[in-house]
N, C-alpha and C positions, 0 to 999 in steps of 0.2 A: 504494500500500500504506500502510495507514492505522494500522498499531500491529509491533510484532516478532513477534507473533505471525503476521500474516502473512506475513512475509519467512521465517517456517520453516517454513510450511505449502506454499509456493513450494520450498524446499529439498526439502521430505520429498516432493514431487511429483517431482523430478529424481534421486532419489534420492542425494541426496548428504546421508549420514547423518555422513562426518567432517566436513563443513563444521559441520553442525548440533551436532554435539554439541560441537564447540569453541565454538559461540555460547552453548551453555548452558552451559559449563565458566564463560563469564566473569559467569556470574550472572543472566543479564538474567529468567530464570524463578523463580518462589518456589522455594523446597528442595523442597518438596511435587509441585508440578508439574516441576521438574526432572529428580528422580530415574526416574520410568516413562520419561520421554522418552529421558534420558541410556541407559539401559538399550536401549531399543530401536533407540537409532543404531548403541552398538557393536555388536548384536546384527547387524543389518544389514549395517553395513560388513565385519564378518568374513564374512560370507556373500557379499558382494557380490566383497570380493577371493580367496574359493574357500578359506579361510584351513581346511580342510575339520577339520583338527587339534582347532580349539575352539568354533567356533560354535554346538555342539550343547551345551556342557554349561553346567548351572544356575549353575556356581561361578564361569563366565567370563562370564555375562551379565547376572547381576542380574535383575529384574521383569521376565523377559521370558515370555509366557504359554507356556503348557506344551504349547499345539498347536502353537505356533511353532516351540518347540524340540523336540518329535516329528519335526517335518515335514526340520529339519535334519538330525537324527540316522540320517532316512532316508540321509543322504548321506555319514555322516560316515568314515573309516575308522578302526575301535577302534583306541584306542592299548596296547591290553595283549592278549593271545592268547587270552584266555579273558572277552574282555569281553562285553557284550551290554546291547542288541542289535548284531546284525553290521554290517549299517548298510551302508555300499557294496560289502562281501563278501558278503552275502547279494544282492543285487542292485545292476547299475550303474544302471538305470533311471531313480530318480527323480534320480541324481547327472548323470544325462544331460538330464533334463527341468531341473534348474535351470541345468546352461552354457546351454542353451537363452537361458533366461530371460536369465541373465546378458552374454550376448555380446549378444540386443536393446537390453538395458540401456548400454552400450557404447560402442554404435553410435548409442543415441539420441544422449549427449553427447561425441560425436565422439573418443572415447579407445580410438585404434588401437591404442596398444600391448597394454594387455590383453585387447583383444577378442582380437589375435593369439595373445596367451598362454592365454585362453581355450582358442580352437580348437586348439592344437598339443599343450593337457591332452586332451580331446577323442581325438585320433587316437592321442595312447599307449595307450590303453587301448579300444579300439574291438573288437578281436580280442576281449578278454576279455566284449564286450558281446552278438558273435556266439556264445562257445560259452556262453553261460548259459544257454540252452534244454537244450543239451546236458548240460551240468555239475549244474545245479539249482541253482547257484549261480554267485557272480563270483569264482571262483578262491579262494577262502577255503580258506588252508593249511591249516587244522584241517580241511578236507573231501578235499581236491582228491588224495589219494593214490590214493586205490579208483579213480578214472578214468585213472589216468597212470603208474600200475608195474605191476608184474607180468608173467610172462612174455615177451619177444619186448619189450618196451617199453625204448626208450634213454631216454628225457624223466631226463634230471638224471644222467645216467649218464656216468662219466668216460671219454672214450677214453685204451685202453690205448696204453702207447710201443709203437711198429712194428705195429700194427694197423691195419686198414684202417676211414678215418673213413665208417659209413652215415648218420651223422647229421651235418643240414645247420645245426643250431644253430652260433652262436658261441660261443668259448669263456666270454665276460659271459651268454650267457645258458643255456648249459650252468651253469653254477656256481649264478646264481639260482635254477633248475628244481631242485636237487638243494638249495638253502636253504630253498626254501615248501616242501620235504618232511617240516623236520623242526624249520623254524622256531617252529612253535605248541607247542614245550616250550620254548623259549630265554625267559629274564627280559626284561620290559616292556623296556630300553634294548637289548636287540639286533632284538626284532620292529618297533619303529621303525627303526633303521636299516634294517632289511631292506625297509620300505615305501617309505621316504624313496629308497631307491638300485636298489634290486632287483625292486620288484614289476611295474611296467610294461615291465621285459625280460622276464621270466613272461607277461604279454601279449603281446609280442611273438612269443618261442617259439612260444605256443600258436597265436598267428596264424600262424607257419612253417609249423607242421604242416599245418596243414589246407591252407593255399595253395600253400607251394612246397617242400613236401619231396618230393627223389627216388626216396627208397627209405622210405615209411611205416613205419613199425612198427604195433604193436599198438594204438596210442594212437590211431590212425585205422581201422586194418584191424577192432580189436572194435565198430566201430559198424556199425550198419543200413547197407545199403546207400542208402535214400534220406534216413535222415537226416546220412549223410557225405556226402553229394553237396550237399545243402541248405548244411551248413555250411563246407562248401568253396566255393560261392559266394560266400556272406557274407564268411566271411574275405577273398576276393579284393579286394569291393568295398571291405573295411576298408583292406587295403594300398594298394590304390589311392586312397583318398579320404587315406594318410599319406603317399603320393607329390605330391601335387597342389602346385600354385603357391601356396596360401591359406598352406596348413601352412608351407611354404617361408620365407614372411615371416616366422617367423618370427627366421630366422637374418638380417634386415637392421633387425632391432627391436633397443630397450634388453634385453628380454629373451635375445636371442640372441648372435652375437659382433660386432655393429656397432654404432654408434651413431643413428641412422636412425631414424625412427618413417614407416610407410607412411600416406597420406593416407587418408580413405575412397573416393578416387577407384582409388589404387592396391587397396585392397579388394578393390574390383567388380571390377575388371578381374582378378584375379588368383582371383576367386571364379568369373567370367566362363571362365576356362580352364580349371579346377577343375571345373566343371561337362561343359563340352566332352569330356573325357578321361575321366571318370567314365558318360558317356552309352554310351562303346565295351564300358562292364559290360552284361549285358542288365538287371541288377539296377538298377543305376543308372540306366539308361533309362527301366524302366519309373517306377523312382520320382521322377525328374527331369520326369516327362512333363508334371504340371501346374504345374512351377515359373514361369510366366509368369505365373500367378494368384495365386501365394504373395506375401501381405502384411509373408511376417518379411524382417528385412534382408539378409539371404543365405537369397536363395527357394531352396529343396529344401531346405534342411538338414534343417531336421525327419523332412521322408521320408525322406531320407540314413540318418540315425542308425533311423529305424523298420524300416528292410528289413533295417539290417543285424544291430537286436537280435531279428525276425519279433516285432516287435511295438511299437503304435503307440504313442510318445513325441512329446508334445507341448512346447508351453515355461511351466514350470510358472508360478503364481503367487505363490509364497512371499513376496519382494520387495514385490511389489505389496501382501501383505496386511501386508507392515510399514509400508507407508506409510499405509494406511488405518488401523493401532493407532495410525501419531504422531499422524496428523488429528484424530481422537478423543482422545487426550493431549492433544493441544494447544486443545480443544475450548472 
């Protein structure tokens, strides 16, 4: 390598946007040519770490072009009730296509920990990605009422003292269910918190229902018969793919309650049984069937995550076209 320019052309190829933008913090680019670069690492790296809070907005990224930050914003989740676009409440989809992306990423440079943290983002929110067909949206509290009260429907509903409990909610995700009801009139610092703690047990519930509730109520019984049966599969495969050994690693990682970081050897093998257990779904089967061909680092995911939104999610390229802006920055 023959000037520093290419040593960051190398970087922005690894995607290692905090290395880079600390080399240009120490000068070594004109101010001219710094600034676009400088822009587009942080842009990057907040993408890269899921930082999903900021990476879409203009104030927090500087120079960063305005299809880049569209393509974020797909993913982002508002931080105020009535903001817009909805962004990951309006759909999980392209927030699914970029862990995709992000957990390849990962994997290229051997950094198990947040691939694990990746994936176990991933299965919080997977029920919520099966009933978007259903819902028209991903649980977006300013919508999600009309599908979940009324009549015969417990979802967020207190059990009374000395009655008999028909609902197999927890009482964390009883409480949630009954906050996205009325969360989208509370002032911007309480619908954050409500995101931050609360919304992926609202996932979870929703996934209850459909998989392992005893006694349905309305919230399952008002739908079609064959499109309850449909997403009653889905949610299974969802719960099961948040059972699995991958997800698990999580709890022997910095991110969970161990000290540990699992190798990539440990990965596979734990992706390796993840898949075996997942196959006893017929959903899972069918969409595991050509993972012997699959070229991502944990073959099926992508199918994984497409059966169970009924519809095909691939691993997007966002990242990738941030490193093509620096190349060109740095040109």
């Amino acid at each position: 390598m023959e000037t520093a320019r290419d040593v960051f052309r190398v970087l922005a190829g690894r995607y290692a946007f905090g290395d880079l933008e600390a080399l240009v913090a120490e000068g070594v680019l004109s101010p001219r040519s710094a600034e676009p670069v400088a822009a587009l690492c942080a842009f990057g790296q907040r993408v890269l770490d899921l930082d999903a809070e900021d990476f879409g907005m203009p104030e927090a990224v500087g120079e960063v072009p305005k299809d880049l930050l569209d393509r974020a914003r797909a993913s982002r989740m508002p931080q105020a009730p009535k903001e817009r676009p909805r962004g990951a409440l309006a759909s999980l989809r392209p927030a699914y296509a970029l862990l995709l992306e992000v957990i390849a990423i990962r994997w290229r440079r051997r950094e198990m920990a947040p691939l694990v943290a990746a994936v176990h983002i991933a299965s919080e929110y997977l029920a919520l990605l099966a009933w978007e067909p259903v819902l028209g949206h991903a649980g977006d509290p300013a919508l999600i009422g009309a599908a979940v009260t009324g009549p015969d429907s417990r979802f967020g509903v207190p059990v009374e003292p000395g009655s008999e409990r028909k609902c197999d909610h927890t009482r964390p995700e009883r409480s949630a269910c009954e906050r996205t009801l009325r969360v989208s009139n509370e002032p911007p610092p309480g619908w954050r918190a409500y995101l931050d703690r609360q919304h992926s047990q609202v996932a979870q519930a929703l996934g209850d229902c459909a998989s392992r509730c005893r006694t349905p109520c309305s919230v399952m019984t008002r739908l079609d018969e064959k499109v309850r049966a449909d997403l009653v599969s889905r949610c299974k495969l969802a719960a099961d793919f948040t059972d699995t050994a991958v997800v698990k690693l999580r709890h022997a990682a910095p991110v969970g309650h161990g000290f540990g970081v699992p190798s990539p050897e440990e990965v596979e093998t734990a992706w390796a049984r993840a898949c075996a257990s997942m196959r006893h779904h017929p959903l899972g089967k069918a969409a595991l069937a050509g993972a012997n061909g699959d070229s991502y680092p944990l073959p099926g995911l992508p199918a994984i995550f497409s059966v169970i939104a009924g519809a095909e999610i691939v691993p997007d390229d966002l990242l990738h076209g941030v490193t093509v802006r620096l190349a060109s920055a740095l040109a």
